[in-house]
N, C-alpha and C positions, 0 to 999 in steps of 0.2 A: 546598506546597499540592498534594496528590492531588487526583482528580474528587472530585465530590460521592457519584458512583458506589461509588467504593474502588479502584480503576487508575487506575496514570499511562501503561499502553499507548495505542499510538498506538490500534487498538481495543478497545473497553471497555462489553462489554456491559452491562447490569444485571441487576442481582439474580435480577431475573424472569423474561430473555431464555429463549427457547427453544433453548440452547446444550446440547451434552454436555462439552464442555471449554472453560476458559477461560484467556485469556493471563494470564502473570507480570506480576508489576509489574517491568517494566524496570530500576526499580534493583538490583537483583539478579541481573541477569544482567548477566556480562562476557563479553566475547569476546580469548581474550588474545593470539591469533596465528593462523599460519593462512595461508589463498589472504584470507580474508574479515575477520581480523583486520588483515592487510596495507592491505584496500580501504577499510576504516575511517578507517588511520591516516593515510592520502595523505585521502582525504577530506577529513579532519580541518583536514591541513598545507596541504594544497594548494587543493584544488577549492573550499573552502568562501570562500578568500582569492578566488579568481578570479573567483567565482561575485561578489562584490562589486566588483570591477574591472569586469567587464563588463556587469552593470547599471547602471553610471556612465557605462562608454562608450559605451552601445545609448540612452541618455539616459531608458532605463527612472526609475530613481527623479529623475531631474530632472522628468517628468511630471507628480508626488507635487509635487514642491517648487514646482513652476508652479499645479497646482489648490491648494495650501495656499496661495497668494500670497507664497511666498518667492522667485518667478524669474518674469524676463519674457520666459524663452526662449520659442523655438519648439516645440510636443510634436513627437515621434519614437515610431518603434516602429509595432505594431500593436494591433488593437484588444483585444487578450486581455493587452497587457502585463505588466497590474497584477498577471496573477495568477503570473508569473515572482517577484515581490517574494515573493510572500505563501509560495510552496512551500520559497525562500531561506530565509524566516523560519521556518514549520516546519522544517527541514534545522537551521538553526542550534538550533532549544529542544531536539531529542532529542542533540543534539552536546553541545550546552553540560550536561545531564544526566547522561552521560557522563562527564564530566570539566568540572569548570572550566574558562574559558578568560576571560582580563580581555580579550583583544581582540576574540572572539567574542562576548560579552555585550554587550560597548559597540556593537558594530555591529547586535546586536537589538536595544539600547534605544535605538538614535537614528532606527532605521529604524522601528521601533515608534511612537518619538514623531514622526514623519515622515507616517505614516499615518493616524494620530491627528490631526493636522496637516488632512489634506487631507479628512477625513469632513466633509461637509454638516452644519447642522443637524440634517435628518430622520431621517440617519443615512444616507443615499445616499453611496457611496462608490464611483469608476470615473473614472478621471483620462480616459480618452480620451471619453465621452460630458459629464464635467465639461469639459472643456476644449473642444468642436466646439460646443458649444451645440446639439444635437441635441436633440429629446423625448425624456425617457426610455421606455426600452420599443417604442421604434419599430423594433428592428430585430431582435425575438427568433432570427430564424432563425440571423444570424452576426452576432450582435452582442456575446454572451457576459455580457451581463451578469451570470445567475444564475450561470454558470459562473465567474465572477471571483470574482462573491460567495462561491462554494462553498470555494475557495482558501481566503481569506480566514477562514471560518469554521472551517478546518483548524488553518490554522495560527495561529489563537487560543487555538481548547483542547490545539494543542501547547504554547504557551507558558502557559497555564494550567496544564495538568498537571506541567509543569517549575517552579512557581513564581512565573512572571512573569504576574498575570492583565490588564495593562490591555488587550494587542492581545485578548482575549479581549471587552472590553466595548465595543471597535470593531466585532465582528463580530457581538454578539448588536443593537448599533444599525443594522447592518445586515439583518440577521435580521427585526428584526420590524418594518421596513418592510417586507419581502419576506412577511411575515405578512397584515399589511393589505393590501397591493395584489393577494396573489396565492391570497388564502387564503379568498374569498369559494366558496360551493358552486358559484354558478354560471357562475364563473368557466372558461374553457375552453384558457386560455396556458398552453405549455410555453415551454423553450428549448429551444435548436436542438443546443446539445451538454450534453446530461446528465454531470454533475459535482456539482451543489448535492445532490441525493438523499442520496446517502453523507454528504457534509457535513451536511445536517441529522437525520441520525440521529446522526449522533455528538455534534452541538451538545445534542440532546436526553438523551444520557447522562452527558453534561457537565454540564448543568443542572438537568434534571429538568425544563423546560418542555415540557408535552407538546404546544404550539403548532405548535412544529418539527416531531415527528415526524409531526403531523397532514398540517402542510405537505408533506414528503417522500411522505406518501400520496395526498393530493392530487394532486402533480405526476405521480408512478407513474402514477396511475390514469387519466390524463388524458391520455397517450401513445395512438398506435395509431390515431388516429380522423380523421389528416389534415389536422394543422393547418398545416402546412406544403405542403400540395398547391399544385402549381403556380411548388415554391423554383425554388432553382438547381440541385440535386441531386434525386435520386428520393429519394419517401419512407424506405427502408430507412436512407439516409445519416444521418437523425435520427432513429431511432429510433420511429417514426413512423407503420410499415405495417398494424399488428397489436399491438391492446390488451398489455402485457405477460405477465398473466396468461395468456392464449393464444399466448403465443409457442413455440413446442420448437424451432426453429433460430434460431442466430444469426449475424444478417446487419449489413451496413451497414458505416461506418466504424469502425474498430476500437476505437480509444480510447474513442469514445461508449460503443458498445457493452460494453465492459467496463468503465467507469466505472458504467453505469446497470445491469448485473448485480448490483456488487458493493455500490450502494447498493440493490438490490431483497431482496438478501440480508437486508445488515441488517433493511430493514422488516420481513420475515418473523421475525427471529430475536427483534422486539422485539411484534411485530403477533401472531404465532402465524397468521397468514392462510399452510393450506396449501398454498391455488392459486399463491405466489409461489415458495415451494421449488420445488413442481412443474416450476413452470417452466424455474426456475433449474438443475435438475439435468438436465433435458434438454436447456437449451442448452450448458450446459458437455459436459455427452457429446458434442454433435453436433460440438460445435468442435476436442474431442481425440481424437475418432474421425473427421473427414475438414476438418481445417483450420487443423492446429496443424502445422509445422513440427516437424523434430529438435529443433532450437534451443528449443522452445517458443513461438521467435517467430510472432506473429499479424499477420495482413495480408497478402496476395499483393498488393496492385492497386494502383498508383502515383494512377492517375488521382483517384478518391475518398479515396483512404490506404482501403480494405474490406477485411474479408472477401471472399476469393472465391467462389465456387460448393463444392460439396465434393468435394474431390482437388484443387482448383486452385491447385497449391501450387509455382511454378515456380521452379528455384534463382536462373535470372540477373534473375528479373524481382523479385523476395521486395521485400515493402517494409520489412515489421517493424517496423513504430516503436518504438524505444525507451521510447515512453511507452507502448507496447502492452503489453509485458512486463510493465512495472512494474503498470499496471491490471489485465492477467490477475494476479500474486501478486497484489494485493489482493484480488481475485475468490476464489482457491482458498482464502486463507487465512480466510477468514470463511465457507466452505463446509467448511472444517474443522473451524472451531470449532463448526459447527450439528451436522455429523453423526456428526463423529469416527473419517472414514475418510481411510485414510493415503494413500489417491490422491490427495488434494487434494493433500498434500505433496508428494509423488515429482511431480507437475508443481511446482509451485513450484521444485523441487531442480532440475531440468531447464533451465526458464526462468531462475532465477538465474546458474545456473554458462555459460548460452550465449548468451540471449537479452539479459538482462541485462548480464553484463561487458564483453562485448563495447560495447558502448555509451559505455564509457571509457577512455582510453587510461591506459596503466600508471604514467606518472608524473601523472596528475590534468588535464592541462590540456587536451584533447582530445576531444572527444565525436562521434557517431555520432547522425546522427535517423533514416536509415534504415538496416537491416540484412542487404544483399541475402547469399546465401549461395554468389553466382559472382559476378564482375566481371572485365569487358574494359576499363574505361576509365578503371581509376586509381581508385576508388571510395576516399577518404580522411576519415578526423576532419576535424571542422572544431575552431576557436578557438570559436567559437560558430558561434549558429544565428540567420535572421532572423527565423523561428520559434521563438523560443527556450525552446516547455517542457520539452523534453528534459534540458537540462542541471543545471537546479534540481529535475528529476522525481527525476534520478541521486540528487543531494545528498543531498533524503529522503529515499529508499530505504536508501543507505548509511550513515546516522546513526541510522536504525532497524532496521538489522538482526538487532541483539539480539531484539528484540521478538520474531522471528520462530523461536526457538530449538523453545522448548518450553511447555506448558500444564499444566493440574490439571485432574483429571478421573477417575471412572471409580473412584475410591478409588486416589489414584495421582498418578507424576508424568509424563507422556508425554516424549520426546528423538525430535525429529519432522528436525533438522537437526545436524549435525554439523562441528563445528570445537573449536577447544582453547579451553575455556572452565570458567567456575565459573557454577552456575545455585543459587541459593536462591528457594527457595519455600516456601508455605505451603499444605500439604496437607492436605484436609481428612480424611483417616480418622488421621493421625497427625502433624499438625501442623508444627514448620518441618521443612525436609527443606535439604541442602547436597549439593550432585554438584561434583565436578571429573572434564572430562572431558579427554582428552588424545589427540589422534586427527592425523595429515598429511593427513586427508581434503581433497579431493577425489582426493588423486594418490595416499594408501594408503588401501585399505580396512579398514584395524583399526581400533577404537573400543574404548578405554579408559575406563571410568565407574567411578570411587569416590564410594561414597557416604561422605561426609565425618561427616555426622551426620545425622541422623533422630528422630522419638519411639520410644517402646515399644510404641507399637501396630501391627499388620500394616500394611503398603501397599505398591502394588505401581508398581514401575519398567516403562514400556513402550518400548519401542525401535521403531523402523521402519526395517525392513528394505526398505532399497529396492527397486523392482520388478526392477530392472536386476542384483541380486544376490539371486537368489532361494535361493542356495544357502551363503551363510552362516550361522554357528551361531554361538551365544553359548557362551563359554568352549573353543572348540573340540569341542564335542560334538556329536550328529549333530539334521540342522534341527528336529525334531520335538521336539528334547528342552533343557533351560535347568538350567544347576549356577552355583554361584560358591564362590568359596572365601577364607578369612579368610588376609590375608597379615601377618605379622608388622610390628606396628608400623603399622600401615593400616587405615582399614574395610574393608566387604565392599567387591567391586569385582564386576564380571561387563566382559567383552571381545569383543565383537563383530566377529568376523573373516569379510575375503569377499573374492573376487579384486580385484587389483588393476586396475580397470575403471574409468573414468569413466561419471557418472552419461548413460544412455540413452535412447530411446524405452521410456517404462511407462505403461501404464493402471490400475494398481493397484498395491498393496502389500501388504504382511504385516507385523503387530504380532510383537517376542518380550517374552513381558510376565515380572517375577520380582521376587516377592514377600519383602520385607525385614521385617524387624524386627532393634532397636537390640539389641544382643548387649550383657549389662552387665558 
């Protein structure tokens, strides 16, 4: 079962979206090896097995099984639990998509039918407000609800797009409760940490309910006005100080804030409202021009987990969240798909290889929540976190990786990322197209791309050359200029050669584009 869309990408605009390039369908991209085929395959073995241990031991899915009425334990954990389960669950449908897996599958479907379990009637679903007997809605500033929900609604149409639709009709039961109660015009509530936004745009490309995307506009538009005046934090923390649409810097706690970029994107892409871009590209400049780390890690300020002022980017104090990282790539890569410049990606490339890896330890069982860039005092992985969204944020990032290779676009097939891999797609100026590329990137700069098969009609191969290698040539000819040559027994190929550098500080990129047709 694909969307109703036509992708089973974790992003999946539609038809109508105001996109210039759109992702593959993931079943067609592999990643065979590699620094990132590696990070996949521990993933896979490891992280996603422990990621299930220690939602057992944090007494996370016991929570589930106490509001379902299967336990009469005590709840544990904090009040954002639920949504540690639900990011697991996505992590598992793009793994299990991937590859089969009989032990990975059984532990979607029992935690699937687990949560299923524990949804209300109305369709209300939050084991920690189910279980304190609290009012709901009582405590938007940090109480997370929409944000749990937002989870939740992810990782539905992850499992939807994989096949499995029921946690998908958990999430739309929750959905359009959050439609009636929240979806009225004169309605003025946000939540305190923006996450649902993104989630119900994609629930909406899922579906086709334009309810959701309404919703997502709604809540957008409803930021900025104070509704939180008076919290625990200053307004910036939530997002909060200044209408969206007006915003050109980006402040506040970082994860917020790059979750609610990356769902204001979407609306734009699906809305065509060009006051959101506007925005959106201004604050991304502001943040990689005076508040992005080397690393691409985002946050300076332990206190808030924020953005700092700009330049205030101090190496011993760096907070970096883990989950910052992960929300900046979502951010850039749906600023790529809208504009179809390759600086979204050379950050992306940046923040994967630094801000991101680091965040896990090499044999899987170890994780980082913050990412300072000095330490004096033994600064170590933990087994987990008592905060725990970092380590299930990992999990789907790395089971989605693929996704993030390459797009269509442009009469063409764009290679925006680099590892050894086979990519098929379906191009529209000449329909399926096959690449196998073969490349030691990150630690060699040569990039190997055969094209395996293609149609008869012209289309053309773009490559991004990263900012940090401005002086590579394709086929070894000079930058300005692009050849390939027919090798015996092989298709065409072109070879992307550049010093042996790891990826750097870049604000931009450079396309080498080259133009194929199937030789009969």
């Amino acid at each position: 079962m694909h969307s109703v869309q036509g992708s089973a990408s974790c992003v999946a605009p539609t038809a109508s979206a105001r996109v210039r390039l759109r992702p593959l369908d993931p079943t067609g991209v592999r990643i065979l090896g590699g620094l990132l085929g590696e990070r996949q395959r521990v993933n896979r073995e490891v992280t996603l097995f422990r990621g299930a241990e220690e939602l057992e031991r944090a007494g996370t899915l016991e929570n589930l099984r106490i509001a379902a009425g299967r336990s009469t334990s005590e709840r544990r954990g904090m009040v954002f639990s639920d949504s540690d389960v639900y990011k697991w669950l996505e992590a598992l449908a793009w793994e299990t998509e991937r590859e089969a897996d009989g032990d990975l599958e059984r532990l979607a479907s029992e935690t699937t039918e687990l949560v299923a379990a524990a949804q209300q009637p109305d369709g209300y679903l939050n084991s920690y407000w189910q279980l304190e007997g609290r009012e709901r809605w009582s405590d938007l500033e940090m109480g997370h609800e929409l944000y749990c929900a937002g989870h939740l609604m992810q990782a539905g149409v992850a499992a939807a797009r994989t096949g499995s639709p029921r946690l998908l009709g958990v999430a739309r039961g929750f959905s359009d409760l959050l439609v009636d109660v929240f979806g009225c015009e004169t309605d003025r509530r946000i939540d305190g940490h923006p996450e649902v936004e993104v989630a119900l745009v994609e629930l909406y490309r899922e579906t086709a309910d334009r309810r959701y995307l309404a919703l997502a506009d709604k809540l957008t538009g409803r930021r900025g006005f104070g509704f939180f005046a008076g919290g625990r934090f200053d307004l910036p923390y939530y997002q909060d100080v200044e209408p969206v649409r007006k915003t050109r810097s980006i402040v506040g706690h970082a994860v917020r804030a790059l979750y609610l970029a990356a769902g204001v994107t979407d609306l734009y892409a699906e809305t065509g409202d060009g006051t959101l871009l506007e925005a959106m590209l201004s604050q991304w400049d502001d943040l990689v021009s005076t508040k992005t780390y080397l690393t691409g890690g985002v946050g300076s300020r332990h206190y808030d987990e924020s953005i700092g002022e700009p330049y205030e980017l101090p190496p011993d104090r760096a907070y970096c969240e883990t989950c910052a990282s992960i929300a900046s790539i979502m951010w850039s890569w749906r600023l790529l798909l809208v504009t179809g410049e390759s600086r979204f990606a050379d950050l992306i490339e940046r923040t994967l290889y630094n801000g991101f890896l680091a965040g896990l330890s090499l044999e899987g069982r170890l994780f980082f929540y913050a990412n300072p860039l000095q330490s004096r005092s033994g600064h170590a992985r933990h087994a987990w976190n008592p905060v725990a969204c970092c380590p299930p944020n990992i999990m789907r990032l790395l089971a989605s990786l693929h996704h993030y290779l390459a797009t269509t676009g442009d009469g063409g097939v764009q290679l925006h990322h680099y590892t050894t891999s086979t990519i098929r797609a379906v191009c529209p100026a000449a329909g399926p197209v096959e690449l196998a590329v073969e490349t030691g990137y990150p630690w060699s700069g040569s990039v190997e791309v055969e094209v395996v098969a293609c149609g008869d009609a012209e289309w053309t191969l773009s490559l991004r050359v990263p900012a940090w290698a401005r002086g590579a040539a394709v086929d070894g000819v000079a930058e300005t200029a692009i050849s390939t040559r027919l090798r015996s027994g092989s298709g065409r190929r072109c070879r992307m050669g550049g010093p042996n550098r790891s990826p750097s500080l870049c604000r931009s990129g450079l396309w080498r584009r080259q133009r194929f047709r199937r030789r009969g």
